[in-house]
Structures are given as structure tokens and as C-alpha cells.
N, C-alpha and C positions, 0 to 999 in steps of 0.2 A: 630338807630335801636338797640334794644335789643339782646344781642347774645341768639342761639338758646338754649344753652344749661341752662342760666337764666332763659328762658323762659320757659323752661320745669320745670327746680327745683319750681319754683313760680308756676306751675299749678296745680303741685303734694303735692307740701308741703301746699298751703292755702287748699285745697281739705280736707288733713288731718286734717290739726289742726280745721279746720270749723268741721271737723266731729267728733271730740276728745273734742274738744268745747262743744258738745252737749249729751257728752257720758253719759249715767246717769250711777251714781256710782261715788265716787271722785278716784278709783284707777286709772284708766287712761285716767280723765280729765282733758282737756290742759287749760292752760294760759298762756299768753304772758307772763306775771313774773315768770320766774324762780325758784322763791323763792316759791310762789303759786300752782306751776302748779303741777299733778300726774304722767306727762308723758312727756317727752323732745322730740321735732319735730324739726328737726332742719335740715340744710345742710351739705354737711359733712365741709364744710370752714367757720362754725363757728362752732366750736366744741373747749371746755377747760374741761383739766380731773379732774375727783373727783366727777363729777356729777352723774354718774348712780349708787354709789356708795347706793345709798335711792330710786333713780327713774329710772324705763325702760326707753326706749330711739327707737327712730326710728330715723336713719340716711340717709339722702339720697342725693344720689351721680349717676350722666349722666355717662350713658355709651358711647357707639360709635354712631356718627352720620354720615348719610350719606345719599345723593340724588338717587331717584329711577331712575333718569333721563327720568321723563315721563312729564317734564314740556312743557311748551306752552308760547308761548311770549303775554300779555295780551296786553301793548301800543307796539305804534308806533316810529320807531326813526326819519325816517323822512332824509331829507335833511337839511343844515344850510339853517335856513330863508332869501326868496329872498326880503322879506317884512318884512317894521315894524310891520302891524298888521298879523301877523305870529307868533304862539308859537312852536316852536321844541319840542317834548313831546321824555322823556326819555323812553326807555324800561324796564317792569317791565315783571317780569314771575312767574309764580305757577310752584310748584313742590312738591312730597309728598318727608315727607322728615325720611328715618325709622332712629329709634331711641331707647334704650334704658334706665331704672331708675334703680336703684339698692337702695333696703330699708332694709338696717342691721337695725335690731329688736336685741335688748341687753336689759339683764334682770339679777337680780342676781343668777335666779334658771333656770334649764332648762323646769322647766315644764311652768314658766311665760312665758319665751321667745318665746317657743313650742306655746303654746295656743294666745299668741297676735301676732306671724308669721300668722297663721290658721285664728284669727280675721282679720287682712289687706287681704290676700288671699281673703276670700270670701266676704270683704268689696267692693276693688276694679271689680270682680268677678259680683254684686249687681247694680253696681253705673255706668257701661258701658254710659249710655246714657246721664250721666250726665256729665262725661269727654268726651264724643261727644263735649257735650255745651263748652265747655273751650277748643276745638280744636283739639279734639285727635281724629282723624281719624276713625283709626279702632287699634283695641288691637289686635296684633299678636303673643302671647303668654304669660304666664304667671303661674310659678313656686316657687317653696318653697322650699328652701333648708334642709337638715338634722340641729338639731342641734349642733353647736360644742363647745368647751371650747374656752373661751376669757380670754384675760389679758389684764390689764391696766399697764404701768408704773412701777406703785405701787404695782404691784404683787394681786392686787386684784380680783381673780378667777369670772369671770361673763358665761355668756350661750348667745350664737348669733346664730341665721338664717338669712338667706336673701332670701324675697319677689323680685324675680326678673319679671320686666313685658319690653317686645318690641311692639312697636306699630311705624303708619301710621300718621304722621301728614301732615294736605296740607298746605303748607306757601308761601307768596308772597313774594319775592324780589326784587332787583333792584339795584341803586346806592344809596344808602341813607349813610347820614351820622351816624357816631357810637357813640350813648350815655354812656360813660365810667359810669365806676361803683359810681367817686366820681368826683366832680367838686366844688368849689370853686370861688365866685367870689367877689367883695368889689362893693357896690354902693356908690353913695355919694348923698345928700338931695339934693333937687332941680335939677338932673340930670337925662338925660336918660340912661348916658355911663356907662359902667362897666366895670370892669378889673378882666382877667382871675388871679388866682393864681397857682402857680405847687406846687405840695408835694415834698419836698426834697430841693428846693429855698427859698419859701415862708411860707410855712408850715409844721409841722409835724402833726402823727394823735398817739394821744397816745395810747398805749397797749390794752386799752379795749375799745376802738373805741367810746369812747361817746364825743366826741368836737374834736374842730381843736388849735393847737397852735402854733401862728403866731411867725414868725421870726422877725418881725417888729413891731411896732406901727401905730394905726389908725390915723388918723385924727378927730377931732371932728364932722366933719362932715359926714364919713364915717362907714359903715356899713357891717356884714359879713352875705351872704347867701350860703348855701349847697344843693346841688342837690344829693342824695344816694342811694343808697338802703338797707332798714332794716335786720339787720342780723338775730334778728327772723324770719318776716313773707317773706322776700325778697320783700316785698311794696317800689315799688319805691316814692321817696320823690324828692320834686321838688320844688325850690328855699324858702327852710325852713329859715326865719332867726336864728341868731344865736346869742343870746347874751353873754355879757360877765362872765365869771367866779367872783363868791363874794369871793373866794377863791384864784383864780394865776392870774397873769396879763395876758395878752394877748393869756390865754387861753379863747375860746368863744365854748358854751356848744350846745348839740344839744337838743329837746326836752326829759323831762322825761321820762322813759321806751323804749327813741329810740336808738339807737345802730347802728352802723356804718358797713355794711357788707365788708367783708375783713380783719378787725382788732380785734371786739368783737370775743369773743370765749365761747362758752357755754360747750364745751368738747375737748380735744383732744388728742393725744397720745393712742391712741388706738390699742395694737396689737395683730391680730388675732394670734392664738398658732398653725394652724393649716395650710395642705399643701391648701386647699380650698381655693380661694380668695372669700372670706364671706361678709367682713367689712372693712370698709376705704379702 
């Protein structure tokens, strides 16, 4: 199971960048590249500075979560089976579950910042039914902050607001087990078996999160796949192989343009100048 607060970063951020995708006008339309894009959508845990220093930025960062305590048990638990043809069914329950997003809007002027805060405001405002479909309940507020002065690091004077929205979501849960952010495993040809690797024994993940680099050597007949999720779009990725680096040894790359959430960084160091908790 995906934690809820991914879950939400991923509903809000493809939401955006699908809609910043489509912007007409090249000033603040998105791409996945970086280097291409008019406008950075990002979460705030990929975030490397120097970026908004030519492009606006939208960062977003989960507030508080928490159970309405209005849930309902959907299965049964049952008694231990007095028969083999008996299956014990575990108990799963719905619950609405309120929640929080928080979208610092960073700009070099404040009138950019001002005006693309006010564009997200009446965007998400517009699109209610459409974050319906993607499981957002019901919207239980939603606000715009003043604009304030930012600094980066580097003393480079930017302009922030934050698009703050609360809302209702209804989620099932259970006992399930938990899909980590990154997994690692080795197959070998002609085999069904695989073997778990750990980060910090087996592996390390380099600084911009694009491959794994193994502590050991493969076998020839052994192979590396990745389970992730993208630090762009938060797309989870699920047993990607990996091939090897033309470049280091038993470094093994992940695909083109994909990036390793947790480790890439698209900005970061960001600090607000003001008492307002605005941004990051």
C-alpha cells in the first residue's frame, strides 16, 4: 500500500502538470525535462536550487492527516478455519480521511507569483469534479496567501504565495502490506527466484538518483530490476530493468529522463524570509 501522503502528492502534482502540459502559451508550459520545461511542478522532496532562478515553480508539500473516524468495517474476520475449504477473510474498513496540500508558487517578481497563485486558485476552484474522479472527496477549503519576499541560499531575492486547499477523501484500508519507495532486486536467466538487495549493504543510489551502484559484482547470468517512483511525476515504476553503465562498472542506469524519487533534486534550499510559514 502506498502511503497516504504519496498518494495525495501524486494526485495533485499529475493533475497539475496534465494541466500546465496543455497550457497554451510557452511561459508556463510543463515538461518532464527540466531543461525544456516553462514551469517546475515538482514535490517539495525533489527540489535542487538554482532552478527558479529563469522559471516559476509550484511546490507541493502534505499537510496534516487525519481519520474522521466515521469508518465502517467492509469484510469479515471471521473465526480460525474449522475446515480446509474455509477461507478466513481479513477485515478491511473505509474511513474519510481530512487532509491537507500546500502549493508555494515562487516567481522572480511578485506580480508573476501574484497572478500564477490566482491562476492555481481558480484552476483547482474550476476542476472540483474532476479531482472528484481521482478521489478527492469533497474540497473543504481553499485559500491564497499574500505575497511575500523569498531567498534562496544564494541570496537571490524571489516573490512566494501559497495556494493552500483541505479536503475529504474516503480510503480503504486494512492489513496490507507496504510498497517502499525503492526496492531492488537481482534475477538470474532461467530462474523464477530473486533476491532482495538493501541500500547501504548492497547498494548505493547516487546524488541524482538516476541508477543504483552495486557493492559487488554480477554474475553473468544475473540481472538488475528497480521498483520506484519518479521524482518528476511521482509515477510509480515497477520492476524496470536496469542495465549497465558504458561509463562505471557496476553502476546500472535507470531509463532515460527517469529519476529516482528521494535522491534527484530539481530545487532545494529554499528559505522563506518571512514569519508566515509560506514555502517548504
Amino acid at each position: 500500500m502506498q502511503s497516504f501522503s504519496l498518494k495525495y502528492k501524486y494526485t495533485f502534482l499529475s493533475f497539475l502538470q496534465a494541466y500546465f502540459q496543455e497550457f497554451s502559451g510557452a511561459r508556463w508550459k510543463w515538461d518532464k525535462d527540466v531543461r525544456k520545461t516553462g514551469i517546475i511542478i515538482a514535490d517539495s522532496n525533489s527540489v535542487n536550487k538554482g532552478s527558479i532562478k529563469v522559471k516559476p515553480a509550484i511546490i507541493l508539500k502534505v499537510g496534516n492527516l487525519s481519520w474522521t473516524n466515521s469508518f465502517r468495517k467492509d469484510g469479515v474476520s471471521g473465526t480460525p478455519s474449522q475446515t480446509l475449504n474455509k477461507v478466513q477473510t481479513e477485515p478491511n474498513y473505509t474511513d474519510l480521511m481530512s487532509a491537507s496540500v500546500q502549493l508555494s508558487v515562487l516567481a522572480k517578481t511578485e506580480f508573476e507569483a501574484e497572478e500564477l497563485g490566482n491562476h492555481i486558485l481558480l484552476l483547482l476552484s474550476g476542476y472540483k469534479s474532476d479531482l472528484q474522479s481521482k478521489g478527492i472527496h469533497k474540497i473543504t477549503g481553499l485559500s491564497l496567501s499574500p505575497v511575500q519576499p523569498v531567498k534562496t541560499s544564494a541570496e537571490i531575492e524571489l516573490a512566494g504565495c501559497t495556494v493552500s486547499l483541505s479536503f475529504l477523501a474516503q480510503e480503504h484500508f486494512g492489513k496490507r502490506k507496504i510498497n517502499y519507495p525503492l526496492t531492488v532486486t537481482v534475477h538470474t536467466t532461467g530462474s523464477l527466484e530473486t533476491r532482495d538487495l538493501y541500500e547501504g549493504f548492497d547498494f548505493t543510489v547516487p546524488i541524482e538518483g538516476t541508477g543504483i551502484l552495486l557493492n559487488f559484482d554480477l554474475e553473468e547470468t544475473e540481472s538488475i530490476k528497480a521498483s520506484n517512483i519518479d521524482a518528476i511525476t511521482l509515477e510509480e515504476k515497477a520492476n524496470i530493468n536496469l542495465p549497465l553503465s558504458e561509463e562505471f562498472s557496476r553502476l546500472y542506469v535507470v531509463p532515460i529522463d527517469d529519476t529516482i524519487w528521494g535522491y534527484y533534486k530539481i530545487l532545494n534550499e529554499i528559505i522563506v524570509n518571512v514569519d508566515t510559514p509560506t514555502v517548504l
